[in-house]
N, C-alpha and C positions, 0 to 999 in steps of 0.2 A: 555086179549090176544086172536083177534081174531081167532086165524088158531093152538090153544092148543088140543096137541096130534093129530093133524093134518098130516100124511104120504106125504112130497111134495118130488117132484123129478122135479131135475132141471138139461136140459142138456145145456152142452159151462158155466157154472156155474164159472168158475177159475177166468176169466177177466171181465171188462166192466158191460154191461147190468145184466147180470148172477150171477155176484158175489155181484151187490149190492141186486140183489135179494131174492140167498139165505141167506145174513146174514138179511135181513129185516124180511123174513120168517121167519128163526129161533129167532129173538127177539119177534117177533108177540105169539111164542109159538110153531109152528111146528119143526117135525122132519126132518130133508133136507137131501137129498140125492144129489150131485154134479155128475153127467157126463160128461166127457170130456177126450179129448185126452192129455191135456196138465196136469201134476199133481199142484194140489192145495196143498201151504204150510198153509192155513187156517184148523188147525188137528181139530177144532171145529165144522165144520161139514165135514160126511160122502164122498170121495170120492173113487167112482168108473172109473177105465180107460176105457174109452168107446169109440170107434171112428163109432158115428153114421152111419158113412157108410156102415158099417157091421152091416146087419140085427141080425145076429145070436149072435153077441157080442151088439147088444142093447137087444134083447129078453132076454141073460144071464142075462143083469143087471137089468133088469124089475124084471124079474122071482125071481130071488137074495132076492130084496126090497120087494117085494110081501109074498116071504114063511117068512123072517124074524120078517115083521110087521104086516102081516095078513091083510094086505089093502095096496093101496095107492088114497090118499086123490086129492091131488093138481100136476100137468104138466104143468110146461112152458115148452117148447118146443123150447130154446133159437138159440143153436148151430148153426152157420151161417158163410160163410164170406165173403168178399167182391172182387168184381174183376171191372178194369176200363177199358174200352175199348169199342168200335162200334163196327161192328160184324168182320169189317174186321182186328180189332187190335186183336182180342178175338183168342186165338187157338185153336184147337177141344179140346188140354187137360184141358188147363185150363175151357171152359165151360163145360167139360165133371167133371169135379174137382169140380167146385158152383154149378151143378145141384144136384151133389151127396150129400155136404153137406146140401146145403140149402133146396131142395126139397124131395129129398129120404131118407135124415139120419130124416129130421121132420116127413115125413111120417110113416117110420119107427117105430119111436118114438111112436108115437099115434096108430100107427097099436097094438103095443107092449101092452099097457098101455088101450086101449078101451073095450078089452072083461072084463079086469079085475074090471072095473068100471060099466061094464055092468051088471055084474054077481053080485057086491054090489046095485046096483041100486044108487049109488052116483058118482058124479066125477066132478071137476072144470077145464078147460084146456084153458092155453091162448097159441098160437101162434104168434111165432114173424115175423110180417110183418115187413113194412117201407110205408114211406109216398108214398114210387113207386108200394106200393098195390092199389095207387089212380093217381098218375101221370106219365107221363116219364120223364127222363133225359138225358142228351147226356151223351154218352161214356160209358152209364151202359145199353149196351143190355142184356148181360146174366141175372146179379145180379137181373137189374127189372125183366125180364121175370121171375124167382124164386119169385121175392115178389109179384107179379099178383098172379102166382100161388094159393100159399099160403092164400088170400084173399079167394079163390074161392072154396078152400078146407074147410077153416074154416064154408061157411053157409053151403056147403053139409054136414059136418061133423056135426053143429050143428042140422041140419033138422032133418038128420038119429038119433043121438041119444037123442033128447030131452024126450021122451017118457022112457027114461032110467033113467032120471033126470041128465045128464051128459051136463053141458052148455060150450061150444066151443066159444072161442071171440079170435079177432087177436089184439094186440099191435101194431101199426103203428109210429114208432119213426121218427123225424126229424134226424138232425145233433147231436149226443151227444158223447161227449169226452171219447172217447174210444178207445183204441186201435186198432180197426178197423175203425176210421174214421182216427186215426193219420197216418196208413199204406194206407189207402183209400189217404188223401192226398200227400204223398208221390209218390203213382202212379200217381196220377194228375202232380202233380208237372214234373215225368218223362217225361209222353205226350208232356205235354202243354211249360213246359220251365221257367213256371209263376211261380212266388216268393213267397214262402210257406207265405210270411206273409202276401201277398198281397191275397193267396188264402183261409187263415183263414178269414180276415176281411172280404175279398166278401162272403166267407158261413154264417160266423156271422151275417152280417147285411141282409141277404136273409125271415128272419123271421122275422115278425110286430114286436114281444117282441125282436129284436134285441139282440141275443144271443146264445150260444153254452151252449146246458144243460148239465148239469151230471149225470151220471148212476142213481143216488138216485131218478131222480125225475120222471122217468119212471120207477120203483121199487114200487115209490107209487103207480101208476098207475095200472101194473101188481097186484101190492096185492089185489086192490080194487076187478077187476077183477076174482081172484081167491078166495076173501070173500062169505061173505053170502051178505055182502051189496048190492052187484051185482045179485041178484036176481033173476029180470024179466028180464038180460042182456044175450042173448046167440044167436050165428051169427054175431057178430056187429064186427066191423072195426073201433077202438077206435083211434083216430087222437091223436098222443104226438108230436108235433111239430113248436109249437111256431106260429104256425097260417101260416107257408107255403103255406099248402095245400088250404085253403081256401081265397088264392089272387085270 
């Protein structure tokens, strides 16, 4: 069991990416902590309600996991969501809304979670990018502009604390079946007019391996990442994308 008696804290943990993560975590052997705004009916692992946007309600839930377990081991940095639109579809609330989650509630996160790894001299943290930490797309000005971001946080974040032995890597996911891609296409579908099944096939077949993955298999990825496997790995912008990025 690689990641035994292992303190991970995972936040946006309830759905999707997050949830196949903490249960992979906890079979691996660690103890998962779940934060999110939304409650998880999985009473198998630990949830905390946490709405990343608030500094002070992520610091509580850090601080919480920290006095209880006297460490925390492992951070994804999941919590995220998606908005569709070019700048002039986009509204000040809603990109005021995706910058909060996706950029200030991760920052947060990590802001929350780095002294405390600092002060162990240990710590493994992936952040979740997307494949638009490497490309653009139409209609996703905010969303990308968060997942640049993010990319860019991750090697300053790795440079500053390697020296700590605290190794930072981002997760860059393609297209994966989750409920944020299913709501993502539904917006699509708003805009454009275009026939949901005509706009799964064109994302499907958008990747060489020709296909929509499932949370699991970017789960492996993430654990790898947050292992000892991943070793010499810290700064890096790990592509899970079915080979998108690299047409």
């Amino acid at each position: 069991m690689k990641f035994k008696n292992d303190i991970a804290v995972v936040t946006g943990g309830t759905t999707g990416i997050g949830k196949a993560c903490c249960l992979r975590l906890k079979e691996e052997g660690a103890i998962v902590y779940n934060l999110d705004i939304a409650d998880d009916d999985n009473r198998e692992i630990p949830f905390i309600k946490c709405d990343v946007r608030n500094y002070a309600e992520v610091q509580n839930a850090v601080n919480y996991i920290f006095e209880k377990e006297g460490k925390i081991d492992l951070l994804f940095a999941n919590a995220g969501i998606h908005i569709t639109g070019n700048i002039e579809e986009t509204s000040v609330e809603d990109f005021e809304n995706v910058l909060s989650v996706n950029l200030k509630g991760l920052f947060y996160t990590v802001k929350s979670v780095i002294p405390l790894m600092k002060e162990q001299k240990k710590g493994r943290i992936v952040l979740m990018g997307s494949d638009q930490s490497f490309i653009g797309k139409s209609r996703s000005s905010a969303y990308g502009l968060t997942k640049g971001a993010i990319g860019q946080l991750t090697k300053s974040t790795a440079i500053d604390y390697a020296e700590f032995n605290i190794r930072v890597n981002c997760i860059c996911p393609g297209t994966i079946m989750t409920p944020l891609v299913l709501k993502a296409m539904d917006e699509f579908h708003r805009l454009t007019k275009i026939d949901k099944d005509e706009i799964y096939k064109s994302w499907e077949g958008a990747q060489p391996i020709k296909k929509i993955a499932e949370p699991e298999e970017i789960a492996s990825v993430v654990c790898f990442l947050l292992s000892d496997e991943s070793s010499f790995i810290t700064g890096a912008l790990i592509s899970a994308d079915g080979g998108y990025t690299c047409q």
